[in-house]
PDB file of N, CA, C and O in Angstrom:
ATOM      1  N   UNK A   1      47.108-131.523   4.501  1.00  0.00           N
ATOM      2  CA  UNK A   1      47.602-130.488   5.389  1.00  0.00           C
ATOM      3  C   UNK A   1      49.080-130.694   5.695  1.00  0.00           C
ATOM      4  O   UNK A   1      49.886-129.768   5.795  1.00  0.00           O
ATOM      5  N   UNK A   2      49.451-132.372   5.877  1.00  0.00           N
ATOM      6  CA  UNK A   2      51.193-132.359   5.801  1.00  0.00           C
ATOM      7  C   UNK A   2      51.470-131.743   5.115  1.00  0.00           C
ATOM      8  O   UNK A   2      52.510-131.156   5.416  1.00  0.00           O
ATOM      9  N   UNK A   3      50.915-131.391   3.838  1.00  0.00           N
ATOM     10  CA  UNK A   3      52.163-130.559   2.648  1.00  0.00           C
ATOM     11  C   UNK A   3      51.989-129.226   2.401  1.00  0.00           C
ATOM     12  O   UNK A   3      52.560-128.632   1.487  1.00  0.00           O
ATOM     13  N   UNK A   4      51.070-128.629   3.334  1.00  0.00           N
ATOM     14  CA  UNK A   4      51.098-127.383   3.441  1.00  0.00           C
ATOM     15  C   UNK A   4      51.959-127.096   4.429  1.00  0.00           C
ATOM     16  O   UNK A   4      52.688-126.157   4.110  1.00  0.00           O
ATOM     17  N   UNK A   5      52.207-127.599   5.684  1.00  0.00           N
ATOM     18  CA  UNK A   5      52.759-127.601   6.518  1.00  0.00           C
ATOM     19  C   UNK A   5      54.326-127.862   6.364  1.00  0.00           C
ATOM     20  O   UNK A   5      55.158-127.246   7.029  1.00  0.00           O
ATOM     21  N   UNK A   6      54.671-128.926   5.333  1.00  0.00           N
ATOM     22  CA  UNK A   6      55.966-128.932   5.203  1.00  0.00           C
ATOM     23  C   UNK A   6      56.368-127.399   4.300  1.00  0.00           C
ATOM     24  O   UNK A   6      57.524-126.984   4.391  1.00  0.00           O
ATOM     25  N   UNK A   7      55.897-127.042   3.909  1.00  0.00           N
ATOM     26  CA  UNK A   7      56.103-126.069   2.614  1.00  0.00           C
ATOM     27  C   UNK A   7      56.133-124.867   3.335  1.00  0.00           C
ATOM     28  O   UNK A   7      56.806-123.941   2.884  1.00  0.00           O
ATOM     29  N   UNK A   8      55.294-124.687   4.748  1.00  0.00           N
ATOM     30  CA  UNK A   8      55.347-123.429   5.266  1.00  0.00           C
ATOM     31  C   UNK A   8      56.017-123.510   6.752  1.00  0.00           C
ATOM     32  O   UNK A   8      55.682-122.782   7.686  1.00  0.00           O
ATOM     33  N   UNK A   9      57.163-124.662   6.818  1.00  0.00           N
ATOM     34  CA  UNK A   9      57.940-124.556   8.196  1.00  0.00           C
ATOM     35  C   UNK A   9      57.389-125.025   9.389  1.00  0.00           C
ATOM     36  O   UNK A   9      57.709-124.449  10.428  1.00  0.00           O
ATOM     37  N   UNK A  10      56.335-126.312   9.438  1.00  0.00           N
ATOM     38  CA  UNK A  10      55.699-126.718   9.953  1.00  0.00           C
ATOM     39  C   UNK A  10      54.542-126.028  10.604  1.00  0.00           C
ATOM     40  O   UNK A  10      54.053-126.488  11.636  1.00  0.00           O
ATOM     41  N   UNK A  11      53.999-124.727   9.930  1.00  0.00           N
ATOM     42  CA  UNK A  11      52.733-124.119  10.120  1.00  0.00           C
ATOM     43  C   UNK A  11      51.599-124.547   9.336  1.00  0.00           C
ATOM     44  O   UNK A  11      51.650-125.430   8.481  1.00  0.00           O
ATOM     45  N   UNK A  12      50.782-124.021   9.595  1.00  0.00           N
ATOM     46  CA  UNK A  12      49.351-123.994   8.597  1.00  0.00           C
ATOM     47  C   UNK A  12      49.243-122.629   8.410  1.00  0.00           C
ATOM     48  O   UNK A  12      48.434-122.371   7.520  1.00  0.00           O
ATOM     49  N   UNK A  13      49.679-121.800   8.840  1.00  0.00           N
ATOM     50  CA  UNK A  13      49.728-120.661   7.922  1.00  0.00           C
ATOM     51  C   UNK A  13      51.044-119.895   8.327  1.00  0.00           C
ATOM     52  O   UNK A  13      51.775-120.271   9.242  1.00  0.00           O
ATOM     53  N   UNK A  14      51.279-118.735   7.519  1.00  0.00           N
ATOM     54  CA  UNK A  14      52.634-117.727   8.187  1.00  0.00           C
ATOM     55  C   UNK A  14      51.806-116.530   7.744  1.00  0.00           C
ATOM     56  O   UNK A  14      51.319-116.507   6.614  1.00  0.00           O
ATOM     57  N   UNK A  15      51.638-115.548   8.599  1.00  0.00           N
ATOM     58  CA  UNK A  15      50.749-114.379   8.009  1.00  0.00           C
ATOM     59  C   UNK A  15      51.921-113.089   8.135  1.00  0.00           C
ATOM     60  O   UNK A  15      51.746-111.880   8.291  1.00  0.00           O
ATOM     61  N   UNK A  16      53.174-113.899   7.996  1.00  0.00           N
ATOM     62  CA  UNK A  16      54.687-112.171   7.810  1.00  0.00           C
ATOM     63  C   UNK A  16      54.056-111.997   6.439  1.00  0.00           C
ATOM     64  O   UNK A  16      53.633-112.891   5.705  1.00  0.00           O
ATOM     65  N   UNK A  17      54.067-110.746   6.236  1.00  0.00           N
ATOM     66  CA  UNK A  17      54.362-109.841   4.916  1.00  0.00           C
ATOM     67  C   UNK A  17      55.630-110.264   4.002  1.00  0.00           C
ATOM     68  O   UNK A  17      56.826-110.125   4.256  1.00  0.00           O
ATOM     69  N   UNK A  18      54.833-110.978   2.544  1.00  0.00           N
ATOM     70  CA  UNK A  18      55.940-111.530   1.743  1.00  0.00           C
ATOM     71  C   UNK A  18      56.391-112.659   1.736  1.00  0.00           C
ATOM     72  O   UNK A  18      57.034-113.162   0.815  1.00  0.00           O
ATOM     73  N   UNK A  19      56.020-113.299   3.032  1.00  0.00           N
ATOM     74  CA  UNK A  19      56.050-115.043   3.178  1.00  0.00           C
ATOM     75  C   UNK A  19      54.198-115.606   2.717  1.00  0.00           C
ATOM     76  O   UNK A  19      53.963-116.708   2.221  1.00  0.00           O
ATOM     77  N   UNK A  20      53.583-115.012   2.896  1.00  0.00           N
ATOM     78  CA  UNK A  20      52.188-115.292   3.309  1.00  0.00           C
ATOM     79  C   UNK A  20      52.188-116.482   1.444  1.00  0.00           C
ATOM     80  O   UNK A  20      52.171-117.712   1.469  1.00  0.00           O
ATOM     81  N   UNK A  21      52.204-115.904   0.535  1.00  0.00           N
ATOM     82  CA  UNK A  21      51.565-116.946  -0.978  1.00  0.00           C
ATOM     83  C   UNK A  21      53.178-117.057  -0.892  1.00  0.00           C
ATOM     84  O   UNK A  21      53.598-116.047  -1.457  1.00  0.00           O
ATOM     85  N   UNK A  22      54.272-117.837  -0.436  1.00  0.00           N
ATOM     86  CA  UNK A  22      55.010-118.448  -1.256  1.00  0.00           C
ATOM     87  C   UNK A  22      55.599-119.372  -0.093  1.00  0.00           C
ATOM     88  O   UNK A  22      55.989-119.076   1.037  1.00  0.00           O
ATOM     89  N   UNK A  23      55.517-120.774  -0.863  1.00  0.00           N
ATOM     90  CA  UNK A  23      56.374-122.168   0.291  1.00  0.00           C
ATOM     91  C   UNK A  23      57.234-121.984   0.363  1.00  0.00           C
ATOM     92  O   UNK A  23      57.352-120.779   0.136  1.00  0.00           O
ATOM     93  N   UNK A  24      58.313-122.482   0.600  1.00  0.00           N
ATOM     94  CA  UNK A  24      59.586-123.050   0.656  1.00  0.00           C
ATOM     95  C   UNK A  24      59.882-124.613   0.860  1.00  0.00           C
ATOM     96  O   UNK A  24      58.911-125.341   1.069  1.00  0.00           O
ATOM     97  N   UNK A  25      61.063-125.124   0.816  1.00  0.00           N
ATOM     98  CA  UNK A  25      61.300-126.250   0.634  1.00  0.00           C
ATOM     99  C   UNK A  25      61.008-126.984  -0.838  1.00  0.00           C
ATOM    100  O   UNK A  25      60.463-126.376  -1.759  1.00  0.00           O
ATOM    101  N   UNK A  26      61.466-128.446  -0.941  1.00  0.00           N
ATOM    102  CA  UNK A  26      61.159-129.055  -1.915  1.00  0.00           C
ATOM    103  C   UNK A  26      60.147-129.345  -2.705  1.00  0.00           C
ATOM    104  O   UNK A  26      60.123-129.457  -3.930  1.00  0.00           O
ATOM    105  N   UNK A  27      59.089-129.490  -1.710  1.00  0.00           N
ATOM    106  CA  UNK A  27      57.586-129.334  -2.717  1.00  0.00           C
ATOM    107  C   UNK A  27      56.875-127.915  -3.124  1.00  0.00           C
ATOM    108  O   UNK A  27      55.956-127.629  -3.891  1.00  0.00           O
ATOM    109  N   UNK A  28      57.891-127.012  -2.087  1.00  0.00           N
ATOM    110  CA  UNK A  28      57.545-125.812  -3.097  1.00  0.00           C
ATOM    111  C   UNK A  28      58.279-126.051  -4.479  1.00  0.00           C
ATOM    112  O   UNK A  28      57.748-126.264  -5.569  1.00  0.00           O
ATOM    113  N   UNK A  29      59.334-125.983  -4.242  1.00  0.00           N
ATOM    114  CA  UNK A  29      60.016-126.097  -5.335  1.00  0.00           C
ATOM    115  C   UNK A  29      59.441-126.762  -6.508  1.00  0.00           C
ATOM    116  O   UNK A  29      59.033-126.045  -7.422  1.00  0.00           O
ATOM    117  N   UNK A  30      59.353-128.054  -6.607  1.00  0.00           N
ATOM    118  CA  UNK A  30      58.714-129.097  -6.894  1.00  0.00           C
ATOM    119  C   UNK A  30      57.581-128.547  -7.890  1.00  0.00           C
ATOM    120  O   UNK A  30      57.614-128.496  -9.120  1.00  0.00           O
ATOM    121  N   UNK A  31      56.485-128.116  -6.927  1.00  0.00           N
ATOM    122  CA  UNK A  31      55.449-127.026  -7.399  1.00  0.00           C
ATOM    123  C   UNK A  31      55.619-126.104  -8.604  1.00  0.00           C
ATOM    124  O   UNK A  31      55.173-126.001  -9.747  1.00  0.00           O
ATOM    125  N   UNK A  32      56.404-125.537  -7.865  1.00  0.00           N
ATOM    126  CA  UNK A  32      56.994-123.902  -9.186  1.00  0.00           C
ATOM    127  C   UNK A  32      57.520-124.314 -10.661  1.00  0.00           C
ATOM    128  O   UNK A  32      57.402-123.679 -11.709  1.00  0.00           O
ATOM    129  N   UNK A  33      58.273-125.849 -10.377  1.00  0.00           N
ATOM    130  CA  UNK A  33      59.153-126.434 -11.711  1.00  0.00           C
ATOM    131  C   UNK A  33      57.740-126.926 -12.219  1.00  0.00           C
ATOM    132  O   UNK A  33      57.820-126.686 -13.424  1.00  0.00           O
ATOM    133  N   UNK A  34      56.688-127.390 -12.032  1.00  0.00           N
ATOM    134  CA  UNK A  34      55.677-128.210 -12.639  1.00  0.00           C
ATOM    135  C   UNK A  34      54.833-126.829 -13.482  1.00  0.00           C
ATOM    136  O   UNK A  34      54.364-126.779 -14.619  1.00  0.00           O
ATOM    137  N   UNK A  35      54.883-125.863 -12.459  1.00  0.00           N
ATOM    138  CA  UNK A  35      53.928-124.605 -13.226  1.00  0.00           C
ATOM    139  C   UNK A  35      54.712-124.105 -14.420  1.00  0.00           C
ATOM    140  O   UNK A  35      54.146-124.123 -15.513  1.00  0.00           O
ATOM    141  N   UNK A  36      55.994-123.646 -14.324  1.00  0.00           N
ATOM    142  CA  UNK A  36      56.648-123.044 -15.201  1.00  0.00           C
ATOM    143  C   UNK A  36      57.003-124.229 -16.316  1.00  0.00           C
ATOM    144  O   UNK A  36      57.280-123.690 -17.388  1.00  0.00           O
ATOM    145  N   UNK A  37      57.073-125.588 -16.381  1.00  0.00           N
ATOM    146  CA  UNK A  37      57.013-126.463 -17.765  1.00  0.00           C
ATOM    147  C   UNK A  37      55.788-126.182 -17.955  1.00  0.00           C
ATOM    148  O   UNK A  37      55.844-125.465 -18.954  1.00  0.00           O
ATOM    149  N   UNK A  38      54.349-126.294 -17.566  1.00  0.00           N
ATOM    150  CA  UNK A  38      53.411-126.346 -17.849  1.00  0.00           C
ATOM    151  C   UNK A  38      52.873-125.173 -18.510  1.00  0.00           C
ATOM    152  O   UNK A  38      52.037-125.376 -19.392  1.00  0.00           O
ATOM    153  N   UNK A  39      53.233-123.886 -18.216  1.00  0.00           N
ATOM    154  CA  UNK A  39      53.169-122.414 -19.032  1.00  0.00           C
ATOM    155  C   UNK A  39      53.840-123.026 -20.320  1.00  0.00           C
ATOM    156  O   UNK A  39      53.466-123.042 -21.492  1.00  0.00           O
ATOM    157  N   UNK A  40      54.857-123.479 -19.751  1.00  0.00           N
ATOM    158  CA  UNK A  40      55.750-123.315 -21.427  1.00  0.00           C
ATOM    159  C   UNK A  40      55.138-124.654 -22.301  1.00  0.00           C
ATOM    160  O   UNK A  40      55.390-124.731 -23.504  1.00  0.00           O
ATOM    161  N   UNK A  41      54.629-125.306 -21.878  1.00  0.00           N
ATOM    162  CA  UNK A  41      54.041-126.432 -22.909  1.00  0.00           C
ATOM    163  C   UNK A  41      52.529-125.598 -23.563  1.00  0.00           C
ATOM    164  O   UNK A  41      52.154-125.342 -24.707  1.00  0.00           O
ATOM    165  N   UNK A  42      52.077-125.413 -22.505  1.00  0.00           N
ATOM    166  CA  UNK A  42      50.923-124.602 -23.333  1.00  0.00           C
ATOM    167  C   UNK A  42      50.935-123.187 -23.630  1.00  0.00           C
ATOM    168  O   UNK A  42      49.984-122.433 -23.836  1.00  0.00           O
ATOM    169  N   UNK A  43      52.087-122.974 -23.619  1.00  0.00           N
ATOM    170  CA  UNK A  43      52.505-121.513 -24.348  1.00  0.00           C
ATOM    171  C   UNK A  43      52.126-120.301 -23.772  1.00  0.00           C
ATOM    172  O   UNK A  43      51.761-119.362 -24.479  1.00  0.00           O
ATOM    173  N   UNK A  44      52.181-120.226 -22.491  1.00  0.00           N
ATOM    174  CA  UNK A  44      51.524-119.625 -21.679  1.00  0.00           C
ATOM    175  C   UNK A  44      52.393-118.079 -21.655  1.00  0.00           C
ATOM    176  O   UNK A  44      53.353-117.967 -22.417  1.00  0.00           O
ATOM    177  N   UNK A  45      51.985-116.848 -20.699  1.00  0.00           N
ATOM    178  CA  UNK A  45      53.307-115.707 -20.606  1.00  0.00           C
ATOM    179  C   UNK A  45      54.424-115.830 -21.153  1.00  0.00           C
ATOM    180  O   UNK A  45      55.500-115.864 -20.557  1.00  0.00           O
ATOM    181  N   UNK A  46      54.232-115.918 -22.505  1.00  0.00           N
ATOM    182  CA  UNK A  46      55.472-115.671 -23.644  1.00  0.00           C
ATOM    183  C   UNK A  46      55.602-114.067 -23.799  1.00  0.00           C
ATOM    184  O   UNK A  46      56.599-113.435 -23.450  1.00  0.00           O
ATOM    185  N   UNK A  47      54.472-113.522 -24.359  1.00  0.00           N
ATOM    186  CA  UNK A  47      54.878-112.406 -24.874  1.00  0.00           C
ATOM    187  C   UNK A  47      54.525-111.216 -23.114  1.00  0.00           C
ATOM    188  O   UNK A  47      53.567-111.354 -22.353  1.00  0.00           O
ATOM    189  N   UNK A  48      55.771-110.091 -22.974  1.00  0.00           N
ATOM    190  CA  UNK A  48      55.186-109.453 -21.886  1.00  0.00           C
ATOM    191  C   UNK A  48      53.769-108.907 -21.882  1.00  0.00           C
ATOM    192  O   UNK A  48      53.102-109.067 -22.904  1.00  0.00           O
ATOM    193  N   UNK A  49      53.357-108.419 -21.069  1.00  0.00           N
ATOM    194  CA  UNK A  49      51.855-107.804 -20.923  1.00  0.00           C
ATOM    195  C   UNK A  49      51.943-106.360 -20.949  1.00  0.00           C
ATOM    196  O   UNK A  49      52.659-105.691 -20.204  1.00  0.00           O
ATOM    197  N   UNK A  50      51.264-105.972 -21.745  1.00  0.00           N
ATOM    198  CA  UNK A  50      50.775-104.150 -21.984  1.00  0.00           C
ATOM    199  C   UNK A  50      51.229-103.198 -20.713  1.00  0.00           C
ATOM    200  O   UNK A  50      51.734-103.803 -19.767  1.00  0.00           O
ATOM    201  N   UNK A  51      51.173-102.589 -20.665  1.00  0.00           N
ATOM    202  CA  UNK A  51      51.545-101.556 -19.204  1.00  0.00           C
ATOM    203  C   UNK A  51      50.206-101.399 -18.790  1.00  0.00           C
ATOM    204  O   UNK A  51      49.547-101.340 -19.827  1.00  0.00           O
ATOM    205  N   UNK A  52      49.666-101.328 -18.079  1.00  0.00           N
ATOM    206  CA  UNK A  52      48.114-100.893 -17.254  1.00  0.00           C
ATOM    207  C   UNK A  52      48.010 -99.656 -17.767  1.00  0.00           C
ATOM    208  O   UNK A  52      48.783 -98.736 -17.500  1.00  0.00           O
ATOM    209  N   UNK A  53      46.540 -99.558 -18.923  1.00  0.00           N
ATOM    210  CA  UNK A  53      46.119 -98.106 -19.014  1.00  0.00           C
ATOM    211  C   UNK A  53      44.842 -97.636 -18.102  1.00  0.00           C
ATOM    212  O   UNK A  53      43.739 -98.161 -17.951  1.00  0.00           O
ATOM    213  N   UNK A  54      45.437 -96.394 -17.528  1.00  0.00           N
ATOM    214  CA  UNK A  54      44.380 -96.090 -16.005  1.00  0.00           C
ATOM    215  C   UNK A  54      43.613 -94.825 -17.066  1.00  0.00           C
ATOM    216  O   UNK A  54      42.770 -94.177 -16.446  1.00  0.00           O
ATOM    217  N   UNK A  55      43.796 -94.395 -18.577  1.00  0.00           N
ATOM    218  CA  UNK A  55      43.111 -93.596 -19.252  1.00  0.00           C
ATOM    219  C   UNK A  55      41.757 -93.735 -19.096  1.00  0.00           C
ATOM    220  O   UNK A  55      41.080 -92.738 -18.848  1.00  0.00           O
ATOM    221  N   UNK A  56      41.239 -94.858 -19.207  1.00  0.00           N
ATOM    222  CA  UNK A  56      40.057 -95.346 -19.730  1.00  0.00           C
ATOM    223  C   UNK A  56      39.679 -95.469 -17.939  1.00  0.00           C
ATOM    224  O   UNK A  56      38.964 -96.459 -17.780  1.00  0.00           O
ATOM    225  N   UNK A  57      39.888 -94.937 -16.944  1.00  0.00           N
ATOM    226  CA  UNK A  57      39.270 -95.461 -15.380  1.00  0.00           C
ATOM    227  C   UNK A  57      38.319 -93.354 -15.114  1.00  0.00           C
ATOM    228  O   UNK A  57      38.619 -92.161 -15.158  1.00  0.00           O
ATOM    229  N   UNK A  58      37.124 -94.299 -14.856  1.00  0.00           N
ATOM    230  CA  UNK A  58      36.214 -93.206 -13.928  1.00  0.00           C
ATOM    231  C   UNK A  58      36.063 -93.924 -13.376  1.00  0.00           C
ATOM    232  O   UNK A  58      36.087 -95.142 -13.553  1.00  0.00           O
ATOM    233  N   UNK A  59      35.737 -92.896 -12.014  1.00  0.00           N
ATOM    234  CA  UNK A  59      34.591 -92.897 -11.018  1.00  0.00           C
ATOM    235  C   UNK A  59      33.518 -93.512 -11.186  1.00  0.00           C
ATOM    236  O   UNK A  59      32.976 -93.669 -12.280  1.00  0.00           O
ATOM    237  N   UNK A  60      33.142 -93.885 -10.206  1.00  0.00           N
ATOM    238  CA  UNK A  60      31.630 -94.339 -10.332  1.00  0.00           C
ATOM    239  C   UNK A  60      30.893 -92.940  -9.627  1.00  0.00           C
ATOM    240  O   UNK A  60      31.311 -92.201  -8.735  1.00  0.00           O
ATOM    241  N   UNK A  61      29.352 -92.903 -10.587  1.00  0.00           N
ATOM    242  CA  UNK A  61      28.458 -91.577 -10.660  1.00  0.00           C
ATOM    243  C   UNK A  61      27.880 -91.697  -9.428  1.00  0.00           C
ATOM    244  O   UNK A  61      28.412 -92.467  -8.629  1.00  0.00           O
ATOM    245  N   UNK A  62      26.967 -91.135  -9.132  1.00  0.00           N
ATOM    246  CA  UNK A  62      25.969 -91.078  -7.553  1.00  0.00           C
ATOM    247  C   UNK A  62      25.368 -92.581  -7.341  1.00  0.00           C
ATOM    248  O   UNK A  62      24.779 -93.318  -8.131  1.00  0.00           O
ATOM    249  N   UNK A  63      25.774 -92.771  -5.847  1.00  0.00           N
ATOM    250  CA  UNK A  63      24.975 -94.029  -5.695  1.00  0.00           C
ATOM    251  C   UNK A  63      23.538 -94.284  -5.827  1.00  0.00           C
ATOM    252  O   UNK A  63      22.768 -93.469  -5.319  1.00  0.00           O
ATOM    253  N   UNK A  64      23.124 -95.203  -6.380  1.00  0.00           N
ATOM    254  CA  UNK A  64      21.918 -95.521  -7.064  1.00  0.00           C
ATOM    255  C   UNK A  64      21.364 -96.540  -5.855  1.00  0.00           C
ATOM    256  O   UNK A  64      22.247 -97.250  -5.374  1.00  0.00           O
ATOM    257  N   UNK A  65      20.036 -96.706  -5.306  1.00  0.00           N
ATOM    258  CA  UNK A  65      19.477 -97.087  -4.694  1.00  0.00           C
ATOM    259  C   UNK A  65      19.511 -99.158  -5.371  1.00  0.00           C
ATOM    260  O   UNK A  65      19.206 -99.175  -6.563  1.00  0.00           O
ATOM    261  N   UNK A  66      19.600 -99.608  -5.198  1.00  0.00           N
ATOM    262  CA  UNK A  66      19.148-101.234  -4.905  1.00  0.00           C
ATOM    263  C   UNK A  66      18.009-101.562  -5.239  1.00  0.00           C
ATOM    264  O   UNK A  66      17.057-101.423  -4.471  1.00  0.00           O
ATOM    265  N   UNK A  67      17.889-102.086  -6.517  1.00  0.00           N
ATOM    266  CA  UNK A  67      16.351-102.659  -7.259  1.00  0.00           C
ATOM    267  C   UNK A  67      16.216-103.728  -6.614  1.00  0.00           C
ATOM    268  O   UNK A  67      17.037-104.583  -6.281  1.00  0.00           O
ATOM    269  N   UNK A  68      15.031-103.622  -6.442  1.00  0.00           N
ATOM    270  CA  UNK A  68      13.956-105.042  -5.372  1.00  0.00           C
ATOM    271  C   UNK A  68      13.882-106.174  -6.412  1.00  0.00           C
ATOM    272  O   UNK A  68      13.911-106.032  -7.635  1.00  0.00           O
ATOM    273  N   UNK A  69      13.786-107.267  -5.750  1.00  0.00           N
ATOM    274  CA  UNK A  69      13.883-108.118  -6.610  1.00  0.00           C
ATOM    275  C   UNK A  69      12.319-108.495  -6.809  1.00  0.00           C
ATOM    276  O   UNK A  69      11.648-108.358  -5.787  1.00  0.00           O
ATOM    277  N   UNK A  70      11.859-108.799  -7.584  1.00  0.00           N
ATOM    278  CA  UNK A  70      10.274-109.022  -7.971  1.00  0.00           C
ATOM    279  C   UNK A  70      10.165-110.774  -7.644  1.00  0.00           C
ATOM    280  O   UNK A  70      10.738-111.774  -8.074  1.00  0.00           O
ATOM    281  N   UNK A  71       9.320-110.551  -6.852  1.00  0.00           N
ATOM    282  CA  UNK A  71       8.880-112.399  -6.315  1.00  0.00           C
ATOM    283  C   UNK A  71       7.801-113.124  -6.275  1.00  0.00           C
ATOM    284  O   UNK A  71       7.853-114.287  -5.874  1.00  0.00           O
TER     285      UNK A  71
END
């Protein structure tokens, strides 16, 4: 919990909008340099990612009642 706490300004949590998933300080830092060698050793988000196709999105049809479970 110290190193959550150092990372978030001596809190255990910060719930501002936009601080909430990212530390600060050195073991954030620290953190971020270990993830980003580690993508790049295992070859990780090299190539960009597709654009989101929302073509292929329906609705879901009429709600369907909840099958009993047999016991």
């Amino acid at each position: 919990m110290s190193l959550i706490r150092d990372m978030r300004g001596g809190r255990d949590y910060d719930s501002r909008f936009g601080t909430r998933m990212r530390g600060t300080g050195p073991y954030a830092q620290l953190l971020g340099n270990r993830f980003r060698l580690a993508c790049r050793r295992l070859e990780l988000n090299l190539e960009p990612r597709a654009p989101l196709d929302t073509s292929r999105f329906r609705p879901p049809g009429p709600a369907v009642a909840q099958l009993q479970l047999g016991l």
